[in-house]
C-alpha positions in Angstrom: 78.4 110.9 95.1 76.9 108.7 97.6 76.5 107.9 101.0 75.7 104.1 101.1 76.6 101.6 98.7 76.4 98.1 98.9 77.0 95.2 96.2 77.1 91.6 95.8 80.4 89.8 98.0 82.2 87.8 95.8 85.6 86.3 95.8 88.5 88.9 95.6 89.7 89.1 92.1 93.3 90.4 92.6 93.8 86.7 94.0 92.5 85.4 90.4 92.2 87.2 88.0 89.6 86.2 85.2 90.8 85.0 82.2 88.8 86.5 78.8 89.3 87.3 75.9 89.4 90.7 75.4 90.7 93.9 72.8 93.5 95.5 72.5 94.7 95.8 76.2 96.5 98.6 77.5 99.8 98.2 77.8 101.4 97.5 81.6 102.1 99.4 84.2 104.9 97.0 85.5 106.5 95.3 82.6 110.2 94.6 83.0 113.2 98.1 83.4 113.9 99.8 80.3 117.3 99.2 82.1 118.6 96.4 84.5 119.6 96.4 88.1 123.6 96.7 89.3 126.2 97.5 86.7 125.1 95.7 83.8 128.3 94.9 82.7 128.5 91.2 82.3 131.3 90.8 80.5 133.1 87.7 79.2 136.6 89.9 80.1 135.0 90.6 84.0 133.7 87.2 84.1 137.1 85.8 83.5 138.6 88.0 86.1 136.1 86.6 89.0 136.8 83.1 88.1 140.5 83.7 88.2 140.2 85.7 91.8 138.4 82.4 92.9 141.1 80.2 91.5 143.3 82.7 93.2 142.0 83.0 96.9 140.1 79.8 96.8 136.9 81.7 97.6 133.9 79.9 96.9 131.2 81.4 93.8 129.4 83.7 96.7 128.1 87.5 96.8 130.5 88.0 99.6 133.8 89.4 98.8 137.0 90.8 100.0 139.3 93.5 98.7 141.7 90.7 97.5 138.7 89.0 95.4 136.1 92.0 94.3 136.3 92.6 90.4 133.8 95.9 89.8 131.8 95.7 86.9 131.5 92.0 86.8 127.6 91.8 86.1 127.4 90.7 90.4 127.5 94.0 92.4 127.8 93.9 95.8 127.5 96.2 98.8 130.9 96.8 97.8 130.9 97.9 94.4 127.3 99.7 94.8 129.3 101.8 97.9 132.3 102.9 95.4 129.8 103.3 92.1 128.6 106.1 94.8 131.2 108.0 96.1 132.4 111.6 95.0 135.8 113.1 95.1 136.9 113.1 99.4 134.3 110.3 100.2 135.3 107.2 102.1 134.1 103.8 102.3 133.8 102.4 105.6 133.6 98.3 106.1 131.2 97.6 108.5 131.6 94.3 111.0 128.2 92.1 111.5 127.7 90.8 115.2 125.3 88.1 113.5 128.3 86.2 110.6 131.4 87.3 109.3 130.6 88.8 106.2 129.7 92.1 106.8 128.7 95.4 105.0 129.9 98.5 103.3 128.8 102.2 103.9 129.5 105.9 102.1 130.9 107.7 104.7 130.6 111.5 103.3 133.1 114.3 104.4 130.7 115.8 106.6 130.6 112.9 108.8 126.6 111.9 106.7 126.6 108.5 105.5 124.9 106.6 102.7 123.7 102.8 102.9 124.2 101.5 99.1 120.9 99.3 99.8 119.1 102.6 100.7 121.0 104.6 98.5 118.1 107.7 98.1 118.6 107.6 102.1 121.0 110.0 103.8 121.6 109.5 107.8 123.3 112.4 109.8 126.4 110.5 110.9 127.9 107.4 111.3 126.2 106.8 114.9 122.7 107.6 113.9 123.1 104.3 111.6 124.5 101.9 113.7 121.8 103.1 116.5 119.0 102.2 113.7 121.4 98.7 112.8 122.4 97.4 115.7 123.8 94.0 114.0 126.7 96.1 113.1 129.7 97.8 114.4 132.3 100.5 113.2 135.0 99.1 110.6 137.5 100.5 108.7 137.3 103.7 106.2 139.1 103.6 102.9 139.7 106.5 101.0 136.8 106.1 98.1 139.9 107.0 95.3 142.7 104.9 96.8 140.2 101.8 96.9 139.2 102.6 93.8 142.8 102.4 92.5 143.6 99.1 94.3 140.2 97.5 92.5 141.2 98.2 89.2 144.0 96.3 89.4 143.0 92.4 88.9 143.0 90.5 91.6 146.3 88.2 92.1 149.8 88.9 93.7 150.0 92.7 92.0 146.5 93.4 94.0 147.8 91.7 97.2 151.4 93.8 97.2 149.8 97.1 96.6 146.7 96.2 100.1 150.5 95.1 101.6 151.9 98.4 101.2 149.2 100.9 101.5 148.9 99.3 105.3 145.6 97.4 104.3 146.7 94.0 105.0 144.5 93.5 107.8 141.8 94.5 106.4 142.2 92.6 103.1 140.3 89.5 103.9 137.2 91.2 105.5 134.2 90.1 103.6 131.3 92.5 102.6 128.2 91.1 100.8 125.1 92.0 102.5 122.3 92.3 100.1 118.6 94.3 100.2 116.8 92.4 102.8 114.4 89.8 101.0 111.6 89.2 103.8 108.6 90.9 103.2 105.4 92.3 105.5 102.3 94.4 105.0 101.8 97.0 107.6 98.1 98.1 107.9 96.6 101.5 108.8 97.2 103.0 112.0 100.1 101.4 113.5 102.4 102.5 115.0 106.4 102.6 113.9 108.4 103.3 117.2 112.7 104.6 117.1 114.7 101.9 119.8 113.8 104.2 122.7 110.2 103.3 122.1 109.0 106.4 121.1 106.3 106.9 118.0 107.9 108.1 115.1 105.2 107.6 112.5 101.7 106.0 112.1 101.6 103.7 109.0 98.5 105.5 106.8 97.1 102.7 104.4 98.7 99.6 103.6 102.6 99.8 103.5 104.6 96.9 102.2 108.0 97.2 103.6 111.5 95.6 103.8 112.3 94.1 107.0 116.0 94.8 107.9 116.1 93.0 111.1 114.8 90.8 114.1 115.8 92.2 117.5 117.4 90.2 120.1 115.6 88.9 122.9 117.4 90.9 125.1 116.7 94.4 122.8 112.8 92.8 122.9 112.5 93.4 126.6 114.5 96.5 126.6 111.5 97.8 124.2 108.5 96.2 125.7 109.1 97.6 129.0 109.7 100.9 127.0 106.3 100.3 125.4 104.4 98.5 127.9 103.7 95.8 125.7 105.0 91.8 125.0 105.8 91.7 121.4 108.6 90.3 119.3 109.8 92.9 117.6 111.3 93.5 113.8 113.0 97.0 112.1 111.6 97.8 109.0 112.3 100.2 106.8 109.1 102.5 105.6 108.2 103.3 101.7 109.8 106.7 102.2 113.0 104.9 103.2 113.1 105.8 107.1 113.8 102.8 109.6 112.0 102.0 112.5 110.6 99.0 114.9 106.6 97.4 115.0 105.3 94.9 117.0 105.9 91.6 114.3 102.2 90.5 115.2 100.8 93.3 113.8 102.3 92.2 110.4 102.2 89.7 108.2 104.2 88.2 105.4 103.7 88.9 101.6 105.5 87.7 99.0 108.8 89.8 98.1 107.9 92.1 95.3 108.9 91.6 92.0 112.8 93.3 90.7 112.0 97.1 90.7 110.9 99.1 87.6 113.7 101.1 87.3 117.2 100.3 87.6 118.5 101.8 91.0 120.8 104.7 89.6 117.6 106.6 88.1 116.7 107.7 91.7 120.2 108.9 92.7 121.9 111.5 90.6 125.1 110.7 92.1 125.2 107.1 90.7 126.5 105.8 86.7 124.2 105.0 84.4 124.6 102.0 83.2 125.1 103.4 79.4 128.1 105.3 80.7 131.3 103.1 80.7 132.9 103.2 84.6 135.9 104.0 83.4 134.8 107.3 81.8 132.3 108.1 85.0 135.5 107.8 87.1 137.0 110.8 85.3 134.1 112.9 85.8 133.7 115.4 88.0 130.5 115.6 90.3 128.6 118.5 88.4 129.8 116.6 85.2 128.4 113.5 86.3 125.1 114.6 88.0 124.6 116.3 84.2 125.4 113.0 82.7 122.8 111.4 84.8 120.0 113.7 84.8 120.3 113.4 81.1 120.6 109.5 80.8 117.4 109.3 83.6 115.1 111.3 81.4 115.4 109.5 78.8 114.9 106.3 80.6 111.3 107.6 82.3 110.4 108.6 79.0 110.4 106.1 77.4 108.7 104.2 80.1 105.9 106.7 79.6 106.0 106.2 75.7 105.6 102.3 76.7 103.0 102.4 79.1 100.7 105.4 77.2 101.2 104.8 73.8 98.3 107.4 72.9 101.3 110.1 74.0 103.6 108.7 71.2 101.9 111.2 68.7 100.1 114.5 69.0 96.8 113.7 67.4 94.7 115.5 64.9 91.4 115.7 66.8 90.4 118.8 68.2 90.5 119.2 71.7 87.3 119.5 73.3 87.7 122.5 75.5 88.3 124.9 72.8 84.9 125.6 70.4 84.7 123.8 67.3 83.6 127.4 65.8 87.8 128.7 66.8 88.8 125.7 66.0 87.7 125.2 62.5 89.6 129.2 62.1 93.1 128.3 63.5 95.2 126.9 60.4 96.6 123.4 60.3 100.0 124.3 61.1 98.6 126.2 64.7 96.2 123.2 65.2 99.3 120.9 64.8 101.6 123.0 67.3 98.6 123.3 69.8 98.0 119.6 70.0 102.2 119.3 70.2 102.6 121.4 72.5 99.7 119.3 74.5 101.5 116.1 74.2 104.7 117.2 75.3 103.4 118.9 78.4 101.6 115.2 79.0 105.2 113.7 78.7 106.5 116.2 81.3 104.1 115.9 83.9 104.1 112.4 83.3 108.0 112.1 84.0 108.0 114.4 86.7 105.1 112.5 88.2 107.4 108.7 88.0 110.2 110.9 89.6 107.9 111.1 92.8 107.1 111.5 95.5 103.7 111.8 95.2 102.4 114.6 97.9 100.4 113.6 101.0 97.0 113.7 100.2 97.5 113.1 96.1 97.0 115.8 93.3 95.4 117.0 90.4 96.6 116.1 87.1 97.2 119.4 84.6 97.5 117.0 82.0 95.1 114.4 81.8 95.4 111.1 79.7 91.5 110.4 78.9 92.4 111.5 75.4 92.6 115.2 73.7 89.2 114.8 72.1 87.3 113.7 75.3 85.5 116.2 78.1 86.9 113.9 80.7 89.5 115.7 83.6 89.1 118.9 81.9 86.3 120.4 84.4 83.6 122.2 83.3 83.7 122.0 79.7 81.2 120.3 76.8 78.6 118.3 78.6 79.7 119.3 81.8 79.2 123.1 81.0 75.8 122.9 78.7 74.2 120.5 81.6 75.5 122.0 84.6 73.9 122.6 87.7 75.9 125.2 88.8 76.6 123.4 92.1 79.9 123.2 93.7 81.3 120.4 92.3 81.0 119.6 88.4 79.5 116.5 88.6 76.1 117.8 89.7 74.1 117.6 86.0 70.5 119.0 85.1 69.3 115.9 84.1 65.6 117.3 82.8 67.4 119.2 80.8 69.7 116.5 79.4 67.5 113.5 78.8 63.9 115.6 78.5 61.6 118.4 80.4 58.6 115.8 80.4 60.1 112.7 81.3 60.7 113.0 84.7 64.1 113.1 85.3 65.4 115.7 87.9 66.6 119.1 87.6 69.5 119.0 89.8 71.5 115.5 90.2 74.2 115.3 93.0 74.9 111.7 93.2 75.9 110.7 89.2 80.0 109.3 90.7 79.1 105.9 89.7 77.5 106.5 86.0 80.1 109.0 85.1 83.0 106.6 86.2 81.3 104.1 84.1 81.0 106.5 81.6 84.7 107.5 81.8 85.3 103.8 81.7 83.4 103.3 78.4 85.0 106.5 76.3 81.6 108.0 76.2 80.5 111.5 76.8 77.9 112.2 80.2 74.8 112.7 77.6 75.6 109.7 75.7 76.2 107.4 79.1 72.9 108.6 80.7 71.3 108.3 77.7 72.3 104.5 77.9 71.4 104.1 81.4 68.4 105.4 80.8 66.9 104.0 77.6 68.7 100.3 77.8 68.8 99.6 81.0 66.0 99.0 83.9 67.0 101.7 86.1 65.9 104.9 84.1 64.6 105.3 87.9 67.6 106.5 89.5 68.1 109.4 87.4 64.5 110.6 88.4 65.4 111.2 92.3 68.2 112.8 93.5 69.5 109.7 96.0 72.8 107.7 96.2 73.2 105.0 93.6 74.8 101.1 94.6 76.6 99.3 92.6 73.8 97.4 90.1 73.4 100.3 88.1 76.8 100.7 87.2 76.7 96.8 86.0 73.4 97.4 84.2 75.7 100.0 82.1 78.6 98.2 81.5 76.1 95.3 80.3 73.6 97.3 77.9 77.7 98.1 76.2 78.5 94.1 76.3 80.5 93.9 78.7 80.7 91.8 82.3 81.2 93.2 85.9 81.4 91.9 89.3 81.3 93.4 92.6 84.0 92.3 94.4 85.3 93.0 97.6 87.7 91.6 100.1 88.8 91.8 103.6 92.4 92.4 102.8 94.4 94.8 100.5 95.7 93.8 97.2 98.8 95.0 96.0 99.5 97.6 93.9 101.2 94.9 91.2 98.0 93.1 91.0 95.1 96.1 90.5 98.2 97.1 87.9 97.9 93.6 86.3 93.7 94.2 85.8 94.7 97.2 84.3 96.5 95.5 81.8 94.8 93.0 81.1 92.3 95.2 79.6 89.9 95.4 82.6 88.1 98.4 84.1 88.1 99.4 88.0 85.6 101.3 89.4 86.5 102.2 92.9 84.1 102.7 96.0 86.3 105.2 98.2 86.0 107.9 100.5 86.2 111.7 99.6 86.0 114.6 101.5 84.1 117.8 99.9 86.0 120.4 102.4 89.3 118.6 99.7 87.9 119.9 96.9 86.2 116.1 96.6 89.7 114.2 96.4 90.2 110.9 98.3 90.8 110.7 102.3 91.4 108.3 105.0 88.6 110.1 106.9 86.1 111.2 103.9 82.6 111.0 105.2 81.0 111.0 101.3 81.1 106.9 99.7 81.9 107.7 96.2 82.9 105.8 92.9 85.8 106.5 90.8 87.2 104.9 87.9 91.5 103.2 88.6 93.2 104.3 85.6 96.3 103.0 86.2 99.1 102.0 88.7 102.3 102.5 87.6 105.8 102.2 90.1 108.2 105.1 90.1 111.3 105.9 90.0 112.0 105.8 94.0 110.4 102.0 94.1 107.0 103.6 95.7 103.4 103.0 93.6 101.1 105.8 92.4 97.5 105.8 91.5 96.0 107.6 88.7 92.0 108.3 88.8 89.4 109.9 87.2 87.2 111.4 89.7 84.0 113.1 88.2 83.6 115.1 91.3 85.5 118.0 89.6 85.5 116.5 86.1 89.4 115.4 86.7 92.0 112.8 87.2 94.0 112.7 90.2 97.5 111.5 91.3 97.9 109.5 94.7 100.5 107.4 96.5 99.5 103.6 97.0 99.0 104.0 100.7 96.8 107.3 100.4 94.6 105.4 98.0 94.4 102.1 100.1 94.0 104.6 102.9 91.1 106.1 101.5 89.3 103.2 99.3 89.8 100.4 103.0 86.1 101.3 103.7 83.5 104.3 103.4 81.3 105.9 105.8 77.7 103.8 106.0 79.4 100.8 104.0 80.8 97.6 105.8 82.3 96.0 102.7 86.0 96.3 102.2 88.1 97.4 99.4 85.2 97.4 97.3 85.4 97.5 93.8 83.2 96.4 90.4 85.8 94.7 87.7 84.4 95.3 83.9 85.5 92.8 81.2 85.2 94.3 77.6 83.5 92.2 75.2 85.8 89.3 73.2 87.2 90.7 70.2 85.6 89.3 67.4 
């Protein structure tokens, strides 16, 4: 741990990352959905059917469509269809009017007077006024009866289609157009501002950096209403926040980012109420709720499994080494067949944690991982154990290593060492156990010195390690936050991220906003989840374990540290070219 580091400012290398060769790479955190977006059936049949509805109608190829012209299941859902693919048994689907254009948008309007938007479909609002207060571009429309609309869409469109709107009363209503997708703009929100309701009052402050949606710009007229609520002269845009709640900012305290790339997961894995898109729709429609919310749990856990078995392939077996927190002496006297179940029983409680941890959220202030993924056969995240336990200084965080009794009584080294973050990230980094890291910090590099007083370490060190194992490092820090899909890309590419952040030892030594300790840890990976939010995993040698945090808790917490003036500070290690 350490209370002042400093480095070498060099470009950021999120912006451009280095090209090298390198061996075998993990695999990525953010590699295409085991499953696509929408419906995913693209038929030839439902393709046909759309083309004949525009032949029909003489609509032109567009999103937008009408209850004359919608054909579900044709490979281009809508508002529309993604409304109806959501309703249960007594739900309606109401067509909302846009003030803005005259294609407008469709809501789940729940028996209890709740509605769902199908762009924010993990969001639930209280009623039907609490959403047109938050989306002001719209107003009330007509509700259909979820089953009866259901009924006149499964009939193609064409004259039939058109009789049965005629005498159900929907005439009127036929030729309103619905089609309004996810917004696609796009801004970054940084730390400590604030997000305000219409009336001007704070409902949040943004912690970290948030990339979020915006839904709309206001009016000049709704500007002025909110300035003089606020006191201030902004412009102001409604956003909606990573844990899906709207509200309004002040647009110059954004700025634009590129739209993020399709999510990982398809959007029916984070709402138990929507059909798979293995399940045909015409055997979902004959399902009832508990049947289907069965069907789905089933279909979703197999989905973020296998996106665990892709992204950490060491899970994909059990092993045969023996786990270092049990003795080699027991070890060597349980049989095969125990030794087997013991390291099966490890890797499917990995798997579980590692699903339940995709399903999010994340909680406020991160977590401890139970299971950790350094490997079954290393000390690292599994506290005081091995090294950890024979060298310990019996201080209150694990970290803190007798050294003289490590590396030798007569060489000078000292008998209590608080500040060893940076080493045993590196060490972490390089698959190596404490002894054998310090060893090479101390016998092949030139700073054998550090280890001999008990003071905070920078960042050359740390270099001087990865370089006596062949590879390269930079220091690199930048004055803006990268996103998540970049460090993720890094991680891929085979790289290794050691992290200057803040902790806080009254946490237990896990990462805060407001930690007053600078301290290195080693990004293990960034992976999205299933709600379209980022997490963090890290090994953090301050308790020997990794750790769990939301992107914005980790942003929060790794912006800047307490005697530091560098910024999102980090040194980037490049294995050695495989030969």
């Amino acid at each position: 741990m350490s209370s002042r580091i400093e480095g070498n400012s060099l470009r950021p290398v999120w912006t451009a990352p280095r090209s090298t060769p390198k061996p075998a790479p993990r695999e990525p955190t953010l590699p295409a959905n085991p499953a696509t977006a929408g419906s995913g059936f693209a038929t030839a049949q439902s393709n046909a059917l759309r083309e004949k509805a525009l032949r029909v109608t003489g609509a032109t190829p567009s999103t937008a469509t009408t209850l004359r012209t919608e054909v579900l299941g044709d490979g281009n859902a809508n508002c529309l269809e993604r409304a109806l693919s959501l309703t249960q048994p007594g739900d309606s689907v109401m067509l909302l009017r846009d003030k803005r254009d005259g294609v407008g948008h469709a809501l789940v309007l729940h028996p209890d007077g709740s509605v769902v938007d199908p762009n924010l479909s993990w969001k639930r609002y209280g009623s039907l006024e609490e959403y047109l207060s938050l989306n002001p571009r719209y107003t009330q429309g007509p509700a259909l009866d979820a089953g009866v609309l259901r009924q006149v869409l499964s009939q193609p469109p064409g004259p039939r289609r058109d009789a049965i709107l005629s005498a159900l009363g929907l005439g009127n209503v036929a030729n309103q157009r619905v089609a309004d997708p996810p917004p696609q703009r796009w801004v970054s929100i940084n730390s400590g501002v604030n997000v305000r309701d219409i009336q001007g009052n704070v409902l949040t402050k943004a912690s970290g950096v948030n990339e979020v949606q915006v839904l709309d710009t206001l009016s000049a007229e709704q500007d002025d209403a909110l300035n003089k609520k606020t006191q201030g002269n902004y412009t102001w845009i409604q956003v909606r926040m990573p844990d899906g709640t709207t509200g309004y900012v002040a647009e110059s305290l954004t700025h634009d980012v590129p739209t993020p790339p399709p999510p990982r997961f398809p959007e029916w894995v984070n709402n138990p109420s929507m059909r798979p898109d293995s399940v045909p729709q015409e055997l979902w429609n004959h399902l009832p709720p508990e049947d289907r919310a069965a069907v789905n749990a089933s279909a979703r856990r197999a989905v973020l499994e296998q996106a665990v078995l892709e992204t950490h392939p060491e899970l994909a077996t059990p092993g045969t080494q023996r786990p270092s927190d049990i003795p080699e002496s027991a070890w060597l006297h349980i049989p095969p067949e125990a030794q087997h179940n013991i390291l099966a029983q490890r890797q499917r409680a990995a798997i579980d944690e590692q699903v339940a941890l995709l399903s999010g959220p994340i909680p406020a202030g991160g977590q401890p991982v139970q299971n950790p993924l350094l490997g079954v056969d290393s000390s690292f995240g599994l506290g005081t154990v091995g090294d950890w336990s024979t060298y310990s200084a019996h201080g209150n965080a694990v970290q803190y290593l007798n050294l003289r009794e490590m590396l030798g009584k007569d060489k000078g080294y000292v008998s209590v060492h608080n500040n060893l973050c940076g080493p045993l990230s590196v060490a972490a980094a390089l698959g190596k156990e404490p002894a054998e890291a310090l060893r090479l910090l101390a016998d092949k590099t030139n700073y054998a010195g550090v280890l001999k007083v008990n003071e905070p370490m920078n960042s050359a060190p740390l270099a001087a390690m990865f370089k006596a194992a062949g590879w390269d490092s930079s220091w690199d820090t930048s004055p803006d936050a990268p996103r998540p899909q970049e460090i993720a890309q890094l991680l891929a590419e085979g790289k290794e991220l050691i992290a200057l952040v803040g902790i806080s030892s009254k946490a237990d030594g896990m990462l805060r906003e407001d930690g007053l300790i600078a301290h290195f840890i080693n990004v293990r990976a960034v992976e999205q989840q299933a709600n379209g939010q980022w997490m963090v995993r890290v090994y953090n040698p301050f308790q020997n374990r990794e750790e769990v945090y939301s992107w914005a808790d980790f942003t929060a917490a790794w912006h800047n540290t307490n005697g530091n003036e560098s910024t999102y500070a980090m040194l980037v290690a490049t294995p050695p070219a495989q030969q």
